[in-house]
C-alpha positions, -999 to +999 in steps of 0.1 A: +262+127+031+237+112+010+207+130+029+222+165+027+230+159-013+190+150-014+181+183+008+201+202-015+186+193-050+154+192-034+160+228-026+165+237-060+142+238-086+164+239-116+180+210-105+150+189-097+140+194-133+176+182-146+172+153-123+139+144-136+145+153-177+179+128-170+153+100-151+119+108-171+112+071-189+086+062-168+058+077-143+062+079-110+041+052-094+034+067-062+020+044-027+000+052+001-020+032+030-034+054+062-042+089+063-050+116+092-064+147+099-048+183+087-016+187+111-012+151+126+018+138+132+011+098+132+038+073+121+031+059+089-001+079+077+003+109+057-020+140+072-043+157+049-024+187+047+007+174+036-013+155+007-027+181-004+006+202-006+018+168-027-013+167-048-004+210-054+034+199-064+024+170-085-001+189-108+026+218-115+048+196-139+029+161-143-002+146-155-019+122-133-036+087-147-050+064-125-035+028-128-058+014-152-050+043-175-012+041-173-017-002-184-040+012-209-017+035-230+015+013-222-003-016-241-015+011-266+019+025-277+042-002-265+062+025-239+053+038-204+039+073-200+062+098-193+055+130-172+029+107-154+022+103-119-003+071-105-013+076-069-026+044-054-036+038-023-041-001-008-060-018+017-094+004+017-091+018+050-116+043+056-091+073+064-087+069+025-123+085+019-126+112+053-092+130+045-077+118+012-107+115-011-118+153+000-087+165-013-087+146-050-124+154-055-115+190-048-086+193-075-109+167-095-074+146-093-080+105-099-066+077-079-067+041-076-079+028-047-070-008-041-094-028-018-095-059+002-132-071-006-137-089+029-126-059+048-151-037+027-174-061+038-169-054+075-160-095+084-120-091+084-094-070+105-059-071+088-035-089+103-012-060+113-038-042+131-049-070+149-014-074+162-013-038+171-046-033+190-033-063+211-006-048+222-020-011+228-050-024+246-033-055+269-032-046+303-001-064+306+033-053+305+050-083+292+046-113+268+068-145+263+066-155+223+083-179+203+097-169+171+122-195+153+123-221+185+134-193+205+115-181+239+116-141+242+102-121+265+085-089+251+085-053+274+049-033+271+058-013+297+055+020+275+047+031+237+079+026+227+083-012+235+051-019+223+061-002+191+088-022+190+069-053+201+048-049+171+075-044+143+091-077+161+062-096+157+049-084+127+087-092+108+078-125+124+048-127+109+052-119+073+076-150+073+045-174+078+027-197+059-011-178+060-025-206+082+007-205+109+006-161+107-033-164+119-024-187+149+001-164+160-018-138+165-046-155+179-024-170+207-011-140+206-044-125+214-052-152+241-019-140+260-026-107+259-058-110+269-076-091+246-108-100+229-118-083+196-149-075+179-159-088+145-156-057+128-130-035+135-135-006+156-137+031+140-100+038+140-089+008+119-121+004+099-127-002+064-145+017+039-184+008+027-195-001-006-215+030-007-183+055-005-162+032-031-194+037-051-194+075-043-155+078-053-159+058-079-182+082-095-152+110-086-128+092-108-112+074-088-104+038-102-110+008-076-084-017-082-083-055-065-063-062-032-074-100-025-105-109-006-089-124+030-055-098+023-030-130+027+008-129+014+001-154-020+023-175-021+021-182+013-012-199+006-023-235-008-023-231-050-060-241-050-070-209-028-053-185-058-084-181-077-106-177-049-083-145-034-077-129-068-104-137-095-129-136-072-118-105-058-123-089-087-160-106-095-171-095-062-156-059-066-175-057-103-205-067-089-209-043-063-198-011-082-211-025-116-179-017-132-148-034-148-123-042-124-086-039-143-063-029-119-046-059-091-020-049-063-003-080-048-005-079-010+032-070+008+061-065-016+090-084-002+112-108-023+092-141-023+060-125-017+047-137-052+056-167-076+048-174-111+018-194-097+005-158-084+013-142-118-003-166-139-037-166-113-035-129-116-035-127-157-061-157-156-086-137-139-087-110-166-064-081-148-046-061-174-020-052-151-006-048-115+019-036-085+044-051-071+077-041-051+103-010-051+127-022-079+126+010-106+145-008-127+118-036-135+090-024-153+067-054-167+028-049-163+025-074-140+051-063-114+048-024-120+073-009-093+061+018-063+074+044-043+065+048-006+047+080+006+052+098+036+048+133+051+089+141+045+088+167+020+122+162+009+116+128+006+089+130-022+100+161-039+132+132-043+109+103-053+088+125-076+116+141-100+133+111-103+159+106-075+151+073-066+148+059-101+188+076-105+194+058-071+183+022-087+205+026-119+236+034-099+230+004-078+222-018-105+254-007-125+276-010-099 
């Protein structure tokens, strides 16, 4: 019921603009992580030609800021920027600059790109992809894990279970203290028996200084994501600084530009604590994202929408849908 209701205003453009006029208090803070060539289909990267049908719908009826901008005015005038959209992007995967960053430089359209400084750097595979290219590239076609003192037997006998495999483990994983996540996977890893490189091979690779540089130049802001990418308060106090101000020295360093903008890494509840906060407003951030709850708007925890290639989907998120969605549920 509730998915045909969302097909139908979204296939009307009169009421789209009632739904946003009736939602319009604050921009649409839009997220993104892996992108793909002009007509893939992959699961959970959006393929250059649906982005740049969303950067074509965007432009007709909003303005878009990058991050940095949106904190800017909000502390300027004391109220969010309406009509506003923020793109941002996380991680700094290189997909990011071959299919996405084409588009925005085309449209001259500004983004902010939020980068993990060690996988710039070429020394750090993400967690989750680590667990993935275990999984696709085990000749095995089962594992025996232990999550929560219980033995379970993972099938890799096809895609699917290995999808599901990973989703499993990686719900496992995002539970752990940063120290207990990384010998997971490594055993993991050792089970498997797969061996990876350093640096991460082409498909899950990282951008190079030189592009953020490059993009940079375009207009699009680069924002902090952590140095090492751990959950933060899932790691000892005393490594705070370290993963977030120096983040943001090493990013400023290397572009030669003020570094404003900070997105927490994951978004689930207990993800961050006031600890994080408080590290993240020491090392001079003026602002950053964190989780999906429209209803909470304060500069350190500014709330995003997932992107995907379902039109309906973001022509729902865009106008306002979602943010009608959160009122209900908080009112009720």
């Amino acid at each position: 019921m509730r998915q045909r209701l969302k097909q139908f205003i979204c296939g009307n453009n009169l009421l789209l603009r009632f739904v946003n006029q009736i939602s319009d208090r604050f921009p649409r803070v839009l997220v993104y992580h892996r992108f793909a060539a002009p007509g893939s289909s992959i699961p959970h990267r959006v393929s250059a030609d649906q982005f740049a049908w969303q950067l074509d719908t965007i432009r007709k009826n909003f303005d878009i800021i990058t991050f940095g901008e949106c904190i800017t005015r909000f502390l300027q005038h004391g109220a969010w920027p309406k009509g506003t959209v923020v793109l941002t992007i996380d991680d700094g995967y290189h997909d990011m600059y071959q299919w996405a960053w084409p588009e925005l430089a085309k449209r001259k359209l500004p983004a902010t790109f939020f980068v993990t400084t060690a996988f710039v750097d070429g020394t750090l595979w993400l967690w989750p992809d680590r667990l993935e290219y275990a999984l696709l590239k085990t000749a095995r076609t089962e594992c025996n894990i232990t999550i929560s003192e219980q033995q379970i037997t993972l099938s890799l006998d096809s895609s699917q279970t290995r999808s599901a495999a990973w989703k499993l483990c990686s719900d496992h994983c995002i539970k752990l203290e940063n120290s207990q996540r990384l010998t997971f996977i490594k055993k993991m890893e050792e089970q498997l028996n797969v061996e990876l490189s350093l640096a991460p091979p082409p498909e899950y690779a990282a951008v190079n200084w030189q592009q953020l540089q490059e993009m940079q130049t375009g207009g699009i802001e680069i924002g902090g994501h952590t140095i090492n990418h751990p959950i933060l308060s899932k790691i000892p106090p005393e490594l705070l600084d370290k993963e977030i101000g120096q983040c943001r020295k090493l990013i400023q360093e290397q572009l030669d530009a003020s570094v404003n903008s900070f997105c927490y890494t994951n978004s689930g509840p207990g993800d961050i604590n006031d600890a994080v906060i408080a590290a993240v407003i020491k090392a001079g951030y003026s602002g950053a994202v964190f989780g999906t709850n429209l209803t909470l708007w304060d500069r350190y925890q500014v709330p995003r929408m997932g992107i995907s290639n379902d039109r309906t989907d973001f022509l729902w998120k865009l106008y306002g849908g979602e943010s009608l969605t959160y009122k209900t549920r908080t009112k009720l």
